[in-house]
C-alpha positions as CSV (number, residue, x, y, z in Angstrom):
1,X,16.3,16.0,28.2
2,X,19.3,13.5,28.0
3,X,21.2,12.5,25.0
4,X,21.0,8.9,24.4
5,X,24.4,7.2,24.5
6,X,26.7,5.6,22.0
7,X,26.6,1.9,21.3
8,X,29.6,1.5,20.4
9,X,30.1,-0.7,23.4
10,X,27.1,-2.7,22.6
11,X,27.9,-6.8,21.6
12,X,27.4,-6.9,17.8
13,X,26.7,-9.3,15.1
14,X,25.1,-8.9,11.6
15,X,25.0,-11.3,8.3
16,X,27.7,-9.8,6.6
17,X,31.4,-11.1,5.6
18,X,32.6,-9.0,8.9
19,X,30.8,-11.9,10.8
20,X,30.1,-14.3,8.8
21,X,32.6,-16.8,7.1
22,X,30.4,-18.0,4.3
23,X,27.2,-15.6,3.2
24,X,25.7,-18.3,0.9
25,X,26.5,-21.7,2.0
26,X,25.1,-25.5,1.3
27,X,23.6,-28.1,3.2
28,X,26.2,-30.4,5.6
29,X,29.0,-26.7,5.5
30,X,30.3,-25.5,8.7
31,X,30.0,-22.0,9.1
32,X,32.0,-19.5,11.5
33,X,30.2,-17.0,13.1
34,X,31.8,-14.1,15.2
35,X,30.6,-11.8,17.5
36,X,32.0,-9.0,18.8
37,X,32.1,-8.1,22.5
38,X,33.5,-4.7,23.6
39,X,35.8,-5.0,26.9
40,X,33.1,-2.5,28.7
41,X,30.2,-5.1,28.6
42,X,31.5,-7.5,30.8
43,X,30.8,-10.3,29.0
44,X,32.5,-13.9,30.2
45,X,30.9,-16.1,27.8
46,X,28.9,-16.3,24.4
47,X,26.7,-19.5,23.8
48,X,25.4,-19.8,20.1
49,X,21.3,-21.1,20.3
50,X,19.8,-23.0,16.9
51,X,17.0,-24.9,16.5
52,X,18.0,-27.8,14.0
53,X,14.6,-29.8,13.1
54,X,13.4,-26.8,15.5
55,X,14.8,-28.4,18.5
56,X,16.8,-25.5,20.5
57,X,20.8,-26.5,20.8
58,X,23.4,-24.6,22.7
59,X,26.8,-24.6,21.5
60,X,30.0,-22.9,23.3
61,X,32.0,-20.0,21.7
62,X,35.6,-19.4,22.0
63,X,37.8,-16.7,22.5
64,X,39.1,-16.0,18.4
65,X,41.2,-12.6,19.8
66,X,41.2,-10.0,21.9
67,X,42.5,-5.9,21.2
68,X,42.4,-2.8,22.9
69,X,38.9,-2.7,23.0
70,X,36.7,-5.5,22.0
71,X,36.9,-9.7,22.2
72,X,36.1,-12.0,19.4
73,X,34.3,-14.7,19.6
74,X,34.2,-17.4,17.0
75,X,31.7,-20.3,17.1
76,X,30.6,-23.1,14.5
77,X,27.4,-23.4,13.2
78,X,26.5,-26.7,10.6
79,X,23.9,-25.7,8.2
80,X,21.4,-28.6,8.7
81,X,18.3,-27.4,7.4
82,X,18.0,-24.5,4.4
83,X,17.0,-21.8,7.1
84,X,18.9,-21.9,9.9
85,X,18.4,-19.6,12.7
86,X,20.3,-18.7,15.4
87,X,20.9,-16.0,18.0
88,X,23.0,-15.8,20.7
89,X,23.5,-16.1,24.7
90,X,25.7,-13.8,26.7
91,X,26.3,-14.1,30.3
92,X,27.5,-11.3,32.4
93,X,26.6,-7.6,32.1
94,X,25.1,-5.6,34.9
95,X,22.3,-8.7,34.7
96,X,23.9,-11.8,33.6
97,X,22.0,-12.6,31.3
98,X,21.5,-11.3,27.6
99,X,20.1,-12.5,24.3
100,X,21.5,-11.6,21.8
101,X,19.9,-11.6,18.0
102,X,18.9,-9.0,14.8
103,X,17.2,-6.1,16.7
104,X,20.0,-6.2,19.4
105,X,20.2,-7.1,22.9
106,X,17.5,-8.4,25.0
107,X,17.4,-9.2,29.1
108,X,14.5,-11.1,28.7
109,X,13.0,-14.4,26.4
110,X,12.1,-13.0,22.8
111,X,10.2,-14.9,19.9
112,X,12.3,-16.3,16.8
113,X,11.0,-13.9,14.9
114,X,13.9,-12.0,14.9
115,X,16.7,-14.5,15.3
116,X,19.6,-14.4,12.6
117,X,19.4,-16.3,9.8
118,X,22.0,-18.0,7.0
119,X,20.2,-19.8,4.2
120,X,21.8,-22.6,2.0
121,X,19.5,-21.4,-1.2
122,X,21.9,-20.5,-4.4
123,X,22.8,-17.3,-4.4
124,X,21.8,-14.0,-5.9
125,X,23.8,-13.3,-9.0
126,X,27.2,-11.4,-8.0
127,X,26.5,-8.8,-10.2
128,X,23.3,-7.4,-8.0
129,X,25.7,-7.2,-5.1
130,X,27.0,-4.0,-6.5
131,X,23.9,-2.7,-8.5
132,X,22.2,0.9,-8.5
133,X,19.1,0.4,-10.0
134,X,17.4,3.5,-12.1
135,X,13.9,3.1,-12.3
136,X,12.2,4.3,-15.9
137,X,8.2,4.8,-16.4
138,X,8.7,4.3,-20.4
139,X,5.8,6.7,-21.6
140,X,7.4,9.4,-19.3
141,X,11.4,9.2,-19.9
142,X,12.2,10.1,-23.3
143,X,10.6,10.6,-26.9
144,X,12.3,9.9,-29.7
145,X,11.6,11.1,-33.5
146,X,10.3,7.8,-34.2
147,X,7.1,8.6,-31.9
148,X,5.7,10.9,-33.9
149,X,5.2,8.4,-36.8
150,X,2.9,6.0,-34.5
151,X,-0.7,5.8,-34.4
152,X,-2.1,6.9,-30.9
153,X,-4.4,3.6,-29.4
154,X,-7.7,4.0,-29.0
155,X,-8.2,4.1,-25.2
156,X,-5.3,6.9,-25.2
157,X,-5.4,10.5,-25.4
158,X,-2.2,11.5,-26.5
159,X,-0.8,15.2,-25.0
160,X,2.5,17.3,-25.8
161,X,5.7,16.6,-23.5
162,X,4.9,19.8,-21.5
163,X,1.4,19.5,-21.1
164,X,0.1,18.5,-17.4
165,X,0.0,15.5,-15.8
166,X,-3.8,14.9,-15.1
167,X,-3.5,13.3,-11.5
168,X,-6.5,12.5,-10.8
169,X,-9.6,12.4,-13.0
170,X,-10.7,10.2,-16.1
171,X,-7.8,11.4,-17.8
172,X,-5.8,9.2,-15.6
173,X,-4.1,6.3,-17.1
174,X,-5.0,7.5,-20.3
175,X,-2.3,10.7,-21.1
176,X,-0.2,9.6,-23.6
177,X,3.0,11.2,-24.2
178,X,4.7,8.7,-26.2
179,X,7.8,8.4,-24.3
180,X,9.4,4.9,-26.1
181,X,12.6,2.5,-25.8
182,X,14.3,4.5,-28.8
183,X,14.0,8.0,-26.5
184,X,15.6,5.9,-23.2
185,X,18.3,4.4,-25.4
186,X,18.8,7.9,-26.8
187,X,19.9,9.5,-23.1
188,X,21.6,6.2,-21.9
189,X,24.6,8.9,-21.5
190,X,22.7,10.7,-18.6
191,X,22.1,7.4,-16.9
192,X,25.7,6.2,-17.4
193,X,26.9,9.2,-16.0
194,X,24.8,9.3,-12.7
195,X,26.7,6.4,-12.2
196,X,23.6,3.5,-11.4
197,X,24.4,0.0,-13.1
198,X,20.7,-1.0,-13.8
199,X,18.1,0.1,-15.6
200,X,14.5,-0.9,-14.2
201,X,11.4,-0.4,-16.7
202,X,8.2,-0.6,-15.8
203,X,6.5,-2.9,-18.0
204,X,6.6,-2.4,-21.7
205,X,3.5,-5.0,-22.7
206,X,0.8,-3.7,-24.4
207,X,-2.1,-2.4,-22.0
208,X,-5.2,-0.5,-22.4
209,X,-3.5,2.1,-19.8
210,X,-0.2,4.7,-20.3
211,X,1.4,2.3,-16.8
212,X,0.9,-1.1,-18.7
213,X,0.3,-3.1,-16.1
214,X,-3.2,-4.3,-17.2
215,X,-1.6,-5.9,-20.0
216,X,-3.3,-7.4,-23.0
217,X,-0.3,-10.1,-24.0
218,X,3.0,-11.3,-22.8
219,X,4.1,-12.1,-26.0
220,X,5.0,-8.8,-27.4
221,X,6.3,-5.5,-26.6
222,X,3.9,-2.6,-27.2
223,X,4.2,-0.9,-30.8
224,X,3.6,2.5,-29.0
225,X,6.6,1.6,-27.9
226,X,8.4,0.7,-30.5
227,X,7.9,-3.0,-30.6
228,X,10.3,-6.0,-30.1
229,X,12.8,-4.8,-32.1
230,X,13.3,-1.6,-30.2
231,X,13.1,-3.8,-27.3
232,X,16.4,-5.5,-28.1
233,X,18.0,-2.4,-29.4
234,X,17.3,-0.9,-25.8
235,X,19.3,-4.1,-24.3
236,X,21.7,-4.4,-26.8
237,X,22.7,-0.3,-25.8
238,X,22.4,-1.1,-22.1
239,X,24.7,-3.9,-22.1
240,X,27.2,-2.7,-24.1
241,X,28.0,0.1,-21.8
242,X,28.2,-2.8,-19.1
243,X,24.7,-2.5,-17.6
244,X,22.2,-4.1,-16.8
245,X,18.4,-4.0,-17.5
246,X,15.3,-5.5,-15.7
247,X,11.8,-6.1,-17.0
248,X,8.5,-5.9,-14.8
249,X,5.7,-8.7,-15.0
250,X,2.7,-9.0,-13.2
251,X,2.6,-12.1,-11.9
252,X,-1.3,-11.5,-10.0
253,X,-3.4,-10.4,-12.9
254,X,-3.8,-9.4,-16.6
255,X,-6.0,-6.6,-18.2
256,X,-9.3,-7.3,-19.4
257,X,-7.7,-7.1,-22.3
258,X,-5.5,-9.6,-22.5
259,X,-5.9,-12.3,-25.2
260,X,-6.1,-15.4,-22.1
261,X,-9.2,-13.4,-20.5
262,X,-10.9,-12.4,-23.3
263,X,-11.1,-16.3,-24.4
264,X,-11.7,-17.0,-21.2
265,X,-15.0,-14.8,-20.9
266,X,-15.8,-16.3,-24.3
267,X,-15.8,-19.8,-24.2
268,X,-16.6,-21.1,-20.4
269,X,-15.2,-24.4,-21.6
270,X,-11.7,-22.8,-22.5
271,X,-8.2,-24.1,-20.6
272,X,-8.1,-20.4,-20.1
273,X,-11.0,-19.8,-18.3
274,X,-9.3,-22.0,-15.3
275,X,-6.9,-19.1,-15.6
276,X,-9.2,-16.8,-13.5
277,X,-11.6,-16.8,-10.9
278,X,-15.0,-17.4,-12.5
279,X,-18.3,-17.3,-10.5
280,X,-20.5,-17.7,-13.6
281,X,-20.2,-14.4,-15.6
282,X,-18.7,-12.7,-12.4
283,X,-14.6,-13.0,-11.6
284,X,-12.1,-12.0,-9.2
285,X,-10.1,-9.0,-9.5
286,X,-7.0,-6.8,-7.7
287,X,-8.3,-4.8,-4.8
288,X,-12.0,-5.3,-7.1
289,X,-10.7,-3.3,-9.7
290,X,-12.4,-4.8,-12.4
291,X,-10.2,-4.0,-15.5
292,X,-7.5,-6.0,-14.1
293,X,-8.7,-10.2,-13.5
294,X,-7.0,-12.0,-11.3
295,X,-5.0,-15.1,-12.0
296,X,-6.0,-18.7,-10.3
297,X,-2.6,-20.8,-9.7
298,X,-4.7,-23.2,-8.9
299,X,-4.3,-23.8,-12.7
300,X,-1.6,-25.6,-13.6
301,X,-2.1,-24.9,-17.2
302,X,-1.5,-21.7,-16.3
303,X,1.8,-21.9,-14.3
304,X,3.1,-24.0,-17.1
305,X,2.2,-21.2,-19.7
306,X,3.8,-18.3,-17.4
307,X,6.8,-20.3,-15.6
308,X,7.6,-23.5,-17.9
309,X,6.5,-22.9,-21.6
310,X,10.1,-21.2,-23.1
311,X,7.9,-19.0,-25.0
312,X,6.5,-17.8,-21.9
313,X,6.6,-14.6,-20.3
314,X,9.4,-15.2,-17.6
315,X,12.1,-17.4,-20.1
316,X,11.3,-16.0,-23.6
317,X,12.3,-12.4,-22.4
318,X,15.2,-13.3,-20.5
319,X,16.8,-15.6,-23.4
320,X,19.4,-15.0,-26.2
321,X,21.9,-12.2,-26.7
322,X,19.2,-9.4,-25.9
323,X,17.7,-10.7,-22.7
324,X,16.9,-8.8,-19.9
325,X,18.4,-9.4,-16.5
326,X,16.0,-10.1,-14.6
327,X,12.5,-9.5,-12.9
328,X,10.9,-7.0,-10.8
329,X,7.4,-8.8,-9.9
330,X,4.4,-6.4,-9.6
331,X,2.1,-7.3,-6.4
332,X,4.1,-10.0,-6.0
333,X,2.6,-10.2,-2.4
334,X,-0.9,-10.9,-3.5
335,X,0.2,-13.6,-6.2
336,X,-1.3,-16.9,-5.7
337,X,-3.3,-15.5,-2.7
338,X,-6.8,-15.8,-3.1
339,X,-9.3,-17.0,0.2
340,X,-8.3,-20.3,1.2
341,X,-5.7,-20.7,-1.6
342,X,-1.7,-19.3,-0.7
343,X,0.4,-20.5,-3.8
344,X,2.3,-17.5,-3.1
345,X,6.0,-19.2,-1.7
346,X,5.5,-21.8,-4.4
347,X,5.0,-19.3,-6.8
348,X,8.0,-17.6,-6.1
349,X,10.3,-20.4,-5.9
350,X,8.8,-21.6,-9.3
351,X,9.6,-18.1,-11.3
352,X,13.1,-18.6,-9.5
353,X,13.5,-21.8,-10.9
354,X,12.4,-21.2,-14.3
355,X,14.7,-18.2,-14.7
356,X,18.0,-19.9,-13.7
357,X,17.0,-22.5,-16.2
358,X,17.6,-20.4,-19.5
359,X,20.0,-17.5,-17.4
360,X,21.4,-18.4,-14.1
361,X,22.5,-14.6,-14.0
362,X,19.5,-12.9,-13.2
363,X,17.7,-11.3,-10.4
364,X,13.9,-11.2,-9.0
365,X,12.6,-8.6,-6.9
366,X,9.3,-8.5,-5.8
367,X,7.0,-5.6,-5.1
368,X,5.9,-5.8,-1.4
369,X,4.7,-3.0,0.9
370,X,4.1,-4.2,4.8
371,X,5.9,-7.0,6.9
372,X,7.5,-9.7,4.4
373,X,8.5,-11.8,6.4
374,X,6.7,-14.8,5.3
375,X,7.6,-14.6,1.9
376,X,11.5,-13.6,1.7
377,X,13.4,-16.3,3.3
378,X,15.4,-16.4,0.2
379,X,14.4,-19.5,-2.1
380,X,11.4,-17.2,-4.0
381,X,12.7,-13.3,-4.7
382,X,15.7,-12.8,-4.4
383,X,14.7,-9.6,-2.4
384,X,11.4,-7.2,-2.0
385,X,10.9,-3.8,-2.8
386,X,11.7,-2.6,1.0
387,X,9.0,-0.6,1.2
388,X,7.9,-1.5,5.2
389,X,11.8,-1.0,6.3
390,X,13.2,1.5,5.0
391,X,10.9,4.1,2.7
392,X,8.2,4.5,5.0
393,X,10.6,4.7,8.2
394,X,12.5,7.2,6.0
395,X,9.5,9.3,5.6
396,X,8.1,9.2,9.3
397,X,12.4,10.9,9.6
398,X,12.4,13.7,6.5
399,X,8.6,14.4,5.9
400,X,8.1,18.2,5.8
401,X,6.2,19.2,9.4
402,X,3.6,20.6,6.9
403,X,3.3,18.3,4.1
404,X,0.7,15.2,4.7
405,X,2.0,12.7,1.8
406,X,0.2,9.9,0.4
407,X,1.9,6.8,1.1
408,X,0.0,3.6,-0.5
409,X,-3.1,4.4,0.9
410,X,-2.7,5.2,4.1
411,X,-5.6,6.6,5.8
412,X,-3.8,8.4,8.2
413,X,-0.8,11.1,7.4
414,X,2.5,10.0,8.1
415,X,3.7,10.8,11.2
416,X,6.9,12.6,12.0
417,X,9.5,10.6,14.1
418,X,12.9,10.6,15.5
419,X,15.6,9.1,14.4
420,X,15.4,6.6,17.2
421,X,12.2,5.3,15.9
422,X,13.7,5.8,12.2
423,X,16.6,3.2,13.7
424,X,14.2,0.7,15.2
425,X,12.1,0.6,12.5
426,X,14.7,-0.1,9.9
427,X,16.4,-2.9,12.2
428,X,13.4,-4.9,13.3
429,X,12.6,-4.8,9.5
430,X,15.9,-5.8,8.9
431,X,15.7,-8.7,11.5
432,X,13.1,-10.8,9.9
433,X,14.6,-12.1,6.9
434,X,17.7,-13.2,6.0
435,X,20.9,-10.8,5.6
436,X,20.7,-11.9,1.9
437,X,17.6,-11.0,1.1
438,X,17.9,-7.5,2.9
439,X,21.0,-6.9,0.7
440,X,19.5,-8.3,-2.8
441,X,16.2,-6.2,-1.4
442,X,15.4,-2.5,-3.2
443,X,15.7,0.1,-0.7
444,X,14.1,3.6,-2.3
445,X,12.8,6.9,-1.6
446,X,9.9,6.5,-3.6
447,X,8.9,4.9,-6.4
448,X,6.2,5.5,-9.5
449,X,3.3,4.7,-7.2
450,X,4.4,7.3,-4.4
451,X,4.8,11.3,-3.5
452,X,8.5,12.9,-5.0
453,X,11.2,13.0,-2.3
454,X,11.1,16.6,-3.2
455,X,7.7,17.3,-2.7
456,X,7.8,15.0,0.7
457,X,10.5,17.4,2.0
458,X,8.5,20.8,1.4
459,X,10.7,24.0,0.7
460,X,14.1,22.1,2.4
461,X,15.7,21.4,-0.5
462,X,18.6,20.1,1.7
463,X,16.1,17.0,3.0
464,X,17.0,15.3,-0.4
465,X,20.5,14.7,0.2
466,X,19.8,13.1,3.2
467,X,18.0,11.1,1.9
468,X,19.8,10.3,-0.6
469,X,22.4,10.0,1.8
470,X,20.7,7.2,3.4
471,X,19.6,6.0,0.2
472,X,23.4,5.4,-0.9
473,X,25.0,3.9,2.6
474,X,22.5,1.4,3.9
475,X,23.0,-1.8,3.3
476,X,20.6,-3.2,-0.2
477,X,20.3,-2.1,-3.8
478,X,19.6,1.6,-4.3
479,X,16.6,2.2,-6.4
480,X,16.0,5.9,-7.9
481,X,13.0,6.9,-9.6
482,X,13.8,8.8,-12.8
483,X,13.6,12.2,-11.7
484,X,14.8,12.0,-8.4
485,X,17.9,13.4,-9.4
486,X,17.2,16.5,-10.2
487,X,14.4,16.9,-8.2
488,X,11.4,16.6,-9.7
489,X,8.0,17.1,-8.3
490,X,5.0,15.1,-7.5
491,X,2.6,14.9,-4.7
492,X,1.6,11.4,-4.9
493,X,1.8,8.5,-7.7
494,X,0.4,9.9,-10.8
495,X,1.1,13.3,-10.0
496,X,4.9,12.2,-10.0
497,X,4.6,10.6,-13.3
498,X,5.7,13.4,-15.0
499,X,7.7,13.6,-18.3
500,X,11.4,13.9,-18.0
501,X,12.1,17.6,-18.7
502,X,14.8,17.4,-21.0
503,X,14.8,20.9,-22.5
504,X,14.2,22.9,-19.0
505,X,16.7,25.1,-17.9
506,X,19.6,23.3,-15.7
507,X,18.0,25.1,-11.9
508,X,15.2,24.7,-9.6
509,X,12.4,24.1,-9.7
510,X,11.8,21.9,-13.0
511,X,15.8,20.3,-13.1
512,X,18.0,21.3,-10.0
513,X,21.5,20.5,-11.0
514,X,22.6,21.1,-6.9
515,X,20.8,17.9,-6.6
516,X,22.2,15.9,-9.7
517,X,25.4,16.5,-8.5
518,X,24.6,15.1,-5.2
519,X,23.5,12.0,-6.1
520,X,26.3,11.9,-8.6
521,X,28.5,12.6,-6.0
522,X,26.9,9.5,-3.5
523,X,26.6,7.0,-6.3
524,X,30.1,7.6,-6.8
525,X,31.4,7.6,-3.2
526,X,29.0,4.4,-2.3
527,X,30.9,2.7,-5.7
528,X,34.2,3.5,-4.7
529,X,33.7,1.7,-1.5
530,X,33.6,-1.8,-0.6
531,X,32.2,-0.9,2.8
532,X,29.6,0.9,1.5
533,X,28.6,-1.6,-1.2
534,X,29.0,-5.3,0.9
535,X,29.6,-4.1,4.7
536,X,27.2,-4.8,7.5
537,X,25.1,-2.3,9.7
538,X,25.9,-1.8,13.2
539,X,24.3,1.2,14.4
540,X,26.1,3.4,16.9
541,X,24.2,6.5,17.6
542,X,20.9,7.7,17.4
543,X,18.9,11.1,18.3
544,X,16.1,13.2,17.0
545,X,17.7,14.8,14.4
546,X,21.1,12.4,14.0
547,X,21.7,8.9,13.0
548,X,25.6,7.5,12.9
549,X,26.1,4.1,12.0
550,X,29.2,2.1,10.6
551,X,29.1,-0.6,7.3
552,X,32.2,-3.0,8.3
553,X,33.8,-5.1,5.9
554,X,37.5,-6.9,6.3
555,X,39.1,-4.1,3.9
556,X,37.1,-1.3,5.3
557,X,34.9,0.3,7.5
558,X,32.7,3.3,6.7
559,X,31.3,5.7,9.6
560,X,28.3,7.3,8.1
561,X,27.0,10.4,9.6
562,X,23.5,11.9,8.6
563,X,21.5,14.3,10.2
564,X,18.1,16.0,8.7
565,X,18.8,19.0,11.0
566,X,21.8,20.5,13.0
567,X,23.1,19.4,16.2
568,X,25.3,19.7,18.9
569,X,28.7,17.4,18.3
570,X,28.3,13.9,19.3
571,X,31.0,12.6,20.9
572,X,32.3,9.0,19.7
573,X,35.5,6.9,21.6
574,X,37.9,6.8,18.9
575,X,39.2,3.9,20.7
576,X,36.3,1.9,20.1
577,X,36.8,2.7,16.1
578,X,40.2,1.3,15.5
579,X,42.6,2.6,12.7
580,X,39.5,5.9,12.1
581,X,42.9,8.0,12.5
582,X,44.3,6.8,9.3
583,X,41.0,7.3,7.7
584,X,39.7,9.6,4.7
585,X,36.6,11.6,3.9
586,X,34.4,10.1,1.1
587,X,31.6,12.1,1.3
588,X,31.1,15.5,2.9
589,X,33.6,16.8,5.9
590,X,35.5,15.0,7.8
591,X,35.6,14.8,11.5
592,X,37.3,16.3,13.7
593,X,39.4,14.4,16.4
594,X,39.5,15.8,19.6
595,X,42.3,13.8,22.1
596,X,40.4,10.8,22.4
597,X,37.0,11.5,21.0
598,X,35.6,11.8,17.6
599,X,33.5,14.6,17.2
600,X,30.5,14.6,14.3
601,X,29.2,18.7,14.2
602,X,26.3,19.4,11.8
603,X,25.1,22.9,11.2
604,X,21.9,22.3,9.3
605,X,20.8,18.5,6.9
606,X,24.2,16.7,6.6
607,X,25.5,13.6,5.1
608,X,29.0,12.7,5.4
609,X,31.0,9.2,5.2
610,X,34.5,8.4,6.2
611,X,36.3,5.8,5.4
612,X,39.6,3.8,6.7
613,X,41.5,0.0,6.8
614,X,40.4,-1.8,9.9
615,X,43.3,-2.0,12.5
616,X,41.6,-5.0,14.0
């Protein structure tokens, strides 16, 4: 079987500063594109194609510079409408004739679909361009002394810190182990010192379920919890150790519970009952779960209530000194989707909207599990919980040969790919929405709702560091699941909601400290690089068992190698990877340099990074 080759004398261009003169520009700006053209393509000209007021227009690019190895070509775009797409036209090559656009090069017409795209929406806050976002399950993190003083609710059963998770069963959603804000606030040292930014709860409203997302009011923090006040002593700790912190609201549906419904099944001529879905006694709810109704936009009432009231969900909890930062929107896919209705883009752009009105400083990320390409153009969420391009290709790549996870739902077990697939995957994924909203976008290995990384791998404990490996180089925010980083266990979503075990002996199997030091170790490397943290993607290599790509900025360029098993050395042009010979290692070995080639050797799963000043 032949190895596939390099690409590093592939055309390349991507959303990123490298390419781009201007990532968030407005209406009526000119922005530069480039695009660079190794010498070996035998390219002879680049035409830029948009569609303004989707009418296809062709403009020339010029020569900005040549070097050893590649030409530059610079052409102006005008940002006319707030999407704009583009893509672009080679001639020359072995055919003559090239597209060129996000999930490479083409020799034949393709669909938009995957064009380019710059945006002239306002721009993500500049603090979520760095962020590493630790997700927390509150009843599962940390208990403090306070706990033991609270009166377990009625629908709970509450259980000791080492008892058990009851996966599956009527026990589920109802094992308390009265994790609170106090106990999270408590080890805000171990979260400092993994080295994330952002802290991620899941939501902290008052529920008839330990998860809280059937919630029976917005207008309080659960008392099991420790109420409002502990609330704002959580964000008050967070923030002054410079961090941030992010809240989660459902934005598709309330408990049964909740104080709207229960008027609303009350009183048929309440504002409230507009809320909802009413068929006479019978209403809609998520996926026909019926604990959880689902909310009719259709009402404006109601998106007053949520989006415009100030003592609403989205603005009271973001405002004053002890606001969170932002939102992470739970089924933020289904919102406003109902039949014949779609509110959903409106939706978004609404709870966009109403945040920058009282904090122009915060973030929304909403949850979304397939193709989200309709609603991420980048005037709703910021960015989506990249679920569809980069988890589930992830776990088709590391998946134990033996181990069938549960991903979502699926009916079928994941299968087990190579790493080509893994790369096409990620970069048609990539291709359909704005570079923006693929950087602003969560990438994770799993979240709350999925199997463990360490249970996906099997008994290859070195999996996890290449997945964290990816995890921690690819371009968007890093999201890690309390637990993650130390390996916890959990074959599928409950089952992984287990209690952080604080007291357990620092090794395998309950907290394996190889692993926190791994992720320390990434966290640390992907901070101390501006490649890592605002570069583009151009892929260079791909193989079964090996994927090499480069993040380029203008200060740096990082050449990330990551395999899941060993290999025989790939051989890279250090020609084509200008100034690598003044480079350093940032994660892991360095590689060797043999004459003219750069040679990438892995003996068994292996992430390394290095890092150098472009000489272009």
């Amino acid at each position: 079987m032949s190895r596939p080759a390099h690409l590093l004398h592939t055309p390349h261009h991507d959303g990123s500063s490298r390419y781009v003169s201007s990532l968030h520009p407005q209406l009526g700006e000119t922005v530069d594109l480039l695009v660079r053209v190794p010498h070996a393509a035998d390219v002879s000209s680049v035409h830029l194609r948009t569609t303004p007021d989707a009418e296809p227009k062709f403009t020339a690019a010029s020569i900005d510079r040549s070097t050893a190895t590649d030409t530059w070509w610079r052409v102006p775009v005008l940002i006319h409408n707030p999407v704009t797409n583009y893509r672009f036209l080679l001639q020359g090559g072995p055919l003559g004739y090239q597209w060129l656009n996000g999930t490479g090069l083409h020799d034949r017409d393709v669909p938009d679909a995957a064009d380019f795209r710059l945006t002239a929406y306002d721009a993500p806050p500049a603090w979520s361009d760095d962020a590493i976002v630790y997700q927390i399950f509150p009843d599962r993190f940390a208990r403090s002394a306070a706990a033991d003083d609270r009166a377990t609710p009625d629908w709970a059963v509450a259980v000791s810190w080492d008892e058990p998770v009851t996966g599956r069963g009527p026990l589920t959603g109802r094992q308390l182990y009265g994790g609170d804000l106090a106990g999270i606030a408590e080890h805000l040292d171990h979260i400092a010192d993994l080295g994330v930014n952002v802290v991620y709860l899941t939501p902290v409203f008052p529920g008839r379920s330990n998860h809280r997302y059937d919630a029976s009011t917005f207008d309080a923090v659960d008392p099991v919890l420790g109420g409002d006040e502990a609330l704002a002593d959580l964000v008050e700790a967070v923030h002054a150790r410079g961090l941030r912190i992010l809240g989660d609201f459902t934005t598709n549906h309330t408990g049964v519970g909740h104080d709207w419904f229960v008027r609303a099944q009350s009183d048929p001529e309440s504002e409230e009952r507009g809320y909802y879905f009413f068929d006479g006694q019978e209403y809609a709810a998520w996926l026909g779960v019926k604990s959880l109704p689902k909310l009719n936009y259709d009402s404006e009432a109601l998106a007053r209530r949520v989006f415009d009231d100030p003592d609403g969900v989205v603005k009271k909890w973001l405002t004053g000194p002890n606001g969170l930062d932002g939102w992470r929107v739970d089924v933020a896919n289904m919102t406003g989707r109902h039949g014949v209705q779609d509110r959903n883009a409106e939706i978004a752009r609404r709870m966009r909207t109403a945040m920058a009105q009282v904090n122009p400083d915060t973030l929304v990320v909403g949850e979304h599990c397939h193709d989200f390409s309709l609603d991420a153009m980048g005037d709703g969420w910021h960015g989506v919980m990249n679920y569809a391009g980069f988890t589930r290709p992830l776990w088709t790549w590391l998946r134990h040969p033996g181990h069938a996870p549960d991903f979502l739902g699926l009916p079928v077990i994941v299968p087990r790919l190579g790493g080509r697939a893994v790369m096409e995957t990620m970069r048609e994924f990539a291709a359909i929405i704005p570079w923006s909203t693929l950087t602003h976008s969560f990438n994770l290995v799993g979240s709350h709702d999925t199997t463990r990384v360490r249970s996906l791998v099997g008994d290859d404990a070195g999996q996890v560091d290449v997945a964290a490996g990816l995890l921690l180089t690819m371009p968007g925010i890093p999201m890690i699941t309390y637990g993650d980083e130390i390996g916890m266990l959990g074959e599928f979503g409950e089952d992984g909601r287990r209690p952080m075990p604080w007291d357990a002996p620092r090794e395998a199997p309950l907290w394996d400290e190889r692993i926190h030091e791994v992720y320390r170790a990434l966290i640390a490397a992907r901070r101390d690089s501006v490649a890592l943290r605002a570069g583009g993607l151009r892929w260079v290599y791909a193989d079964d068992d090996t994927l090499i790509f480069l993040r380029e900025h203008p200060q740096q360029t990082a050449l990330v190698h990551i395999a899941r098993l060993g290999h025989d050395p790939v051989r890279l042009p250090a020609t084509g990877l200008p100034g690598i010979e003044g480079g350093r290692a940032a994660y892991g070995p360095a590689p060797e340099i043999e004459g003219s080639d750069l040679l990438l050797r892995a003996d068994g799963p292996h992430v390394g990074v290095w890092t150098w000043v472009p000489a272009e």
